[in-house]
N, C-alpha and C positions, 0 to 999 in steps of 0.2 A: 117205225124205223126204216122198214122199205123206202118209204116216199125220201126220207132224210141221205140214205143211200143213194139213192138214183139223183138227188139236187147234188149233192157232192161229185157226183160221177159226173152230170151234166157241166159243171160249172169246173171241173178240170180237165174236160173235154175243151172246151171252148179256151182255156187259159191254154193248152198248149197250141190248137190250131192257128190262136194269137201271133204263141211265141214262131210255133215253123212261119208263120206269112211273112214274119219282120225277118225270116230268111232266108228269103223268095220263095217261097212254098206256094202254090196256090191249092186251096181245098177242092179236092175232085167230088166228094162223097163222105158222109158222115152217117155212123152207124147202120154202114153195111151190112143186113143180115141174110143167112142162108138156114140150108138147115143143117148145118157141120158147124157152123157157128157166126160169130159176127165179128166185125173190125171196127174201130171207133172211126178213126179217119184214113182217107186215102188223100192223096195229095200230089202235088206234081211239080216238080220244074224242069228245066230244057232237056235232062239227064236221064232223072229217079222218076219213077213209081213207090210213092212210098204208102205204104201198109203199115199204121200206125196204131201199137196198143200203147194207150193212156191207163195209169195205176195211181187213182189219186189218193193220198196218204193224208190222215189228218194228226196233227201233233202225238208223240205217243204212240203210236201204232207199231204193232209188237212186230211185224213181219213187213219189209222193206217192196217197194212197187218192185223193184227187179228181182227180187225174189217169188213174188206171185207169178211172175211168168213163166210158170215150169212146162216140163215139156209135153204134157197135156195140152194147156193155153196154146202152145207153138203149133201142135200137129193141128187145130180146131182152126189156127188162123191160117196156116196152110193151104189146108183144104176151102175154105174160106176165100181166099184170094184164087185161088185154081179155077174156082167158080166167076168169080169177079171176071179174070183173063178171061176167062171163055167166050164169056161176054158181051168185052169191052177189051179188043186187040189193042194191042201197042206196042210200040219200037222202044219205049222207056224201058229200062233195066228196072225191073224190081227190085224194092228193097225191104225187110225188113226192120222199123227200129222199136224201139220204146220211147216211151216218156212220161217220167215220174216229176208229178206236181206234188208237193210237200205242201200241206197248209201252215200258214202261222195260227198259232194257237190262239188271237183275237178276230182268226177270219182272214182273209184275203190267203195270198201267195209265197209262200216262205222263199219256195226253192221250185226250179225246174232244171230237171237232169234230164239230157236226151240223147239216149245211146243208139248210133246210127249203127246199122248192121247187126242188130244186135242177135239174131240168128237165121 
């Protein structure tokens, strides 16, 4: 079931990295890891730094992607991106958002919800 996990997670990684580039997003870095934790995507346009956790949800699923973000997940990306900065200086404003891919229950993409700033 791990392996089935991680293809889900991969392939709604990618389905919203999709959706940010069709709105001018360019991908800096995908699956950022430290050891406080990891970030799916960072990304960038002329503005934002954006620090991106993806919640991919497959039809059915009893608890909602913006729900799994609690404030454990937040402090791990935090510190996460802290590290990132440290890094990798920038004049970009940091942000954080979410983005919840829903599957359709035959496969593909039901729904993408993408809450900017979302803490």
């Amino acid at each position: 079931m791990a392996g089935d996990r991680k293809a889900t997670g991969d392939f709604g990684e990618r389905a919203a990295a999709e959706y940010l580039a069709r709105r001018g997003f360019a991908c800096v870095a995908a699956n950022f890891r430290t050891r406080m934790g990891e970030i799916d995507l960072i990304l960038r346009d002329a503005r934002y730094l954006l620090f991106v956790e993806v919640k991919t949800r497959s039809a059915g699923s009893m608890v909602s992607g913006e729900e799994a973000v609690d404030f454990h997940k937040q402090r791990r990306l935090r510190a996460a991106a802290e590290q990132y900065l440290a890094e990798n200086p920038t004049g970009l404003q940091p942000r954080f958002d979410v983005v919840c891919v829903d599957l359709a229950p035959g496969g593909g993409v039901a729904e993408i919800r993408w809450i900017e700033n979302a803490f």
